[in-house]
N, C-alpha and C positions, 0 to 999 in steps of 0.2 A: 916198568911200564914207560914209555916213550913220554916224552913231555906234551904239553900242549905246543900246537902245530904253529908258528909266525908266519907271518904276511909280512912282507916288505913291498913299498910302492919306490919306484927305485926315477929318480926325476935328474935329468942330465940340468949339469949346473956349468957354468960360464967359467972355465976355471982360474981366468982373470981376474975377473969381476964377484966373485963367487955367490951366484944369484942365476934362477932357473931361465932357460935359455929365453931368446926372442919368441918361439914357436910355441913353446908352454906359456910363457904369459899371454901372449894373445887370445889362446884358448880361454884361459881365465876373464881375461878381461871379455870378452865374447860373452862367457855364459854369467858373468853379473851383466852385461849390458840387457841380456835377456829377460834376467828378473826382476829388473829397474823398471823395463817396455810392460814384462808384465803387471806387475805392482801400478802402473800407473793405467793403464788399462783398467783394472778393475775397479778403482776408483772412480772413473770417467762413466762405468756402467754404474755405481754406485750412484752416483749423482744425478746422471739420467734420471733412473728409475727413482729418487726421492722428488724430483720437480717432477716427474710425470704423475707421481702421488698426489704431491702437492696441488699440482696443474685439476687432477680429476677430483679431491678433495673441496676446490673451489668451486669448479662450475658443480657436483651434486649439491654444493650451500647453496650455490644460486637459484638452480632452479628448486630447490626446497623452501627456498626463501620467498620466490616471487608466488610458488602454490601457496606458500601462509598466507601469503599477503592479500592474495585475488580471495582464497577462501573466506581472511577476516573483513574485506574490502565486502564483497558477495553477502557475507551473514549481516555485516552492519547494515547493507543496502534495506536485505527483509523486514530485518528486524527494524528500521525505519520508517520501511513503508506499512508493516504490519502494524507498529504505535499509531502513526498517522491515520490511517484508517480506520481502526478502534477510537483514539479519539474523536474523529469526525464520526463517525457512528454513535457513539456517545452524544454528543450535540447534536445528532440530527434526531435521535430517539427523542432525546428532553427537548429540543421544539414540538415534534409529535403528543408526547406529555401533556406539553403546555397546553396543547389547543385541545386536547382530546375533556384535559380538567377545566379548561373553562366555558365548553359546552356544555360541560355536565353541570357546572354551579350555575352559568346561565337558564338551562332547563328547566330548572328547580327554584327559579323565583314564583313566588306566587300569582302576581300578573298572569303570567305566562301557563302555568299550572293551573289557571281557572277556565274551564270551557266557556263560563257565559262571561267571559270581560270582553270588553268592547279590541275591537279588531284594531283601533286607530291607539288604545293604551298600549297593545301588546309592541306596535307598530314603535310607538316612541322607548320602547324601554329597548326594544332591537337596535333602533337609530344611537340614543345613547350608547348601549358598549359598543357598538361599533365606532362611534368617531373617538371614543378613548383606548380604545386596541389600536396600534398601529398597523397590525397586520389586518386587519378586520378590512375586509373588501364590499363586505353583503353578509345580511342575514334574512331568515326565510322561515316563516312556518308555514305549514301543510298540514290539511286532514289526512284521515288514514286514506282517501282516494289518490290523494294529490294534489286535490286541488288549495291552493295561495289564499292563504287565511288573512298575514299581515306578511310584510317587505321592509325594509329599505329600499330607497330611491326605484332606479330602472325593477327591481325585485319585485314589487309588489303588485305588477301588470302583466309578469309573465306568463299567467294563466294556468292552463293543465301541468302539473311537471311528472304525470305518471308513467312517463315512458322515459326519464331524465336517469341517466346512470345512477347520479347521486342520489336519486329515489327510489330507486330500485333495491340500492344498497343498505336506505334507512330503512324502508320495510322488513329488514331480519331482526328489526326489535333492539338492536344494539350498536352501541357509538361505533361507526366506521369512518373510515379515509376513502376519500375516493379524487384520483388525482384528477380533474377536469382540464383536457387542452386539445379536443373537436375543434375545428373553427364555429361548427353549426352550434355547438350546445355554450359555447362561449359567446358566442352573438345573441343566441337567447336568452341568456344571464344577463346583457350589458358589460360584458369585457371582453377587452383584449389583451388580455394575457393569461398565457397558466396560472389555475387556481387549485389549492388543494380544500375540498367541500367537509366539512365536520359536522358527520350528522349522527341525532341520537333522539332518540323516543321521549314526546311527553307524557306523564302521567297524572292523573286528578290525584285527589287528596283520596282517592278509594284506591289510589296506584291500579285504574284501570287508564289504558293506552288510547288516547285521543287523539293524537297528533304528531308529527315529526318538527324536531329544529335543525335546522342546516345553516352553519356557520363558512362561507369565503374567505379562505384567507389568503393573502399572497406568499410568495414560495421567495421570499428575498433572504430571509433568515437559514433557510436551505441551500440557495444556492451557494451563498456567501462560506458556510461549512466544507461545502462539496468541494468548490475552488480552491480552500486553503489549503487540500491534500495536493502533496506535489510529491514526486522520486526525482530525485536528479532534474535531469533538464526537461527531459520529454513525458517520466511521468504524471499523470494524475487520478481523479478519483472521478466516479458517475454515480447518481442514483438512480434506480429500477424498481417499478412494481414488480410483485408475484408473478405478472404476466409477462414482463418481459419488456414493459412499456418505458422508455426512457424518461426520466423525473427531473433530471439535474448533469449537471456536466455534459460530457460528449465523448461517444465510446472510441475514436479513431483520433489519431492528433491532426489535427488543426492546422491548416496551409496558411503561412503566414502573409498577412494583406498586403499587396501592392502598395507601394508610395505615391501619394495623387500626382 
């Protein structure tokens, strides 16, 4: 059988010098220069595309970062403003509390729980808590018509109060709120300023219903609550009756005053 077949690569040599001619090394040196170009070439695309990772790796941190940041900034805001407002709601309830239980213990002296005591007893035991309540503005009994049994001061000349909001609202037999700020029904009181009226039903010692008491008080321990809610620069807080009626604060922000 024939052998295996050779190849011979047959390279003309410098037979001087004995080294492959000018023409063959050129070619050599030619196609490594090639693979040097390309070798560095690919590199340079290497590199590229690792800073353009890097490059797009950065800004998805950024803008990942600055939505945590607005998200945690945003949650803290609510959740700031929603404490703030629960505790001012909280204090504004226990002022409400306050005036609603000391009409009740008021009602329930006996003075005042006796139909036949003199007009002018009931009259001084009114005047007394009133000038030791500092919010005590007025106090007021009524028959079950309306008509002004005993007063405090301007109080006790007002005459019919049967058609008076806050009379209206003691007639359901139970302690109610009723925000008073008419100009008409606050001049017929004797004030000038919003009052919030605390009225509750008196009863005899047979706990049959004789009469109504209506407590004045002023709204300074209200407003002072309402104002202290704040968000940021431009938030704040207001209060509202069931009706819609503005009690406290101010629902739009506020132009701020001219320098004289």
């Amino acid at each position: 059988m024939p052998g295996p077949a050779a190849c011979y690569i047959m390279i003309p040599v410098n037979a001087a010098r004995g080294r492959p001619s000018r023409r063959i090394s050129r070619a050599l040196l030619s196609e490594r220069g090639g693979l040097r170009f390309f070798a560095k070439d690919l590199r340079v695309k290497i590199t590229v595309i690792l800073l353009s990772f890097v490059l797009v790796s950065l800004l998805a941190a950024a803008v990942i970062s600055h939505a945590l940041v607005a998200r945690i900034v945003r949650d803290s805001i609510e959740r700031s403003a929603l404490d703030s407002a629960r505790l001012a709601g909280n204090i504004v309830e226990s002022a409400l509390e306050r005036r609603v239980a000391l009409v009740e213990l008021l009602s329930n002296y006996p003075v005042l729980r006796d139909p036949a005591a003199a007009p002018a007893s009931k009259a001084g035991v009114l005047s007394l808590f009133v000038e030791g309540y500092p919010l005590g503005k007025g106090a007021v009994i009524t028959d079950t018509g309306g008509g002004i049994v005993a007063g405090t001061g301007k109080l006790a000349g007002v005459g019919g109060a049967e058609e008076a909001a806050w009379f209206v609202n003691a007639e359901s037999a139970v302690t109610f709120l009723t925000f008073v700020y008419q100009v008409e029904a606050l001049a017929q009181l004797g004030f000038d300023e919003d009052v919030l009226a605390v009225s509750t039903p008196v009863r005899d010692s047979n706990n049959q219903l004789f009469a109504y008491l209506a407590l004045f008080t002023s709204l300074d321990d209200i407003n002072g609550s309402v104002k202290a809610v704040r968000v940021k620069s431009s938030g704040h807080g207001f209060l509202i009756t069931s009706t819609g009626t503005l009690v406290s604060g101010y629902l739009f922000i506020q132009a701020p005053k001219r320098p004289c």
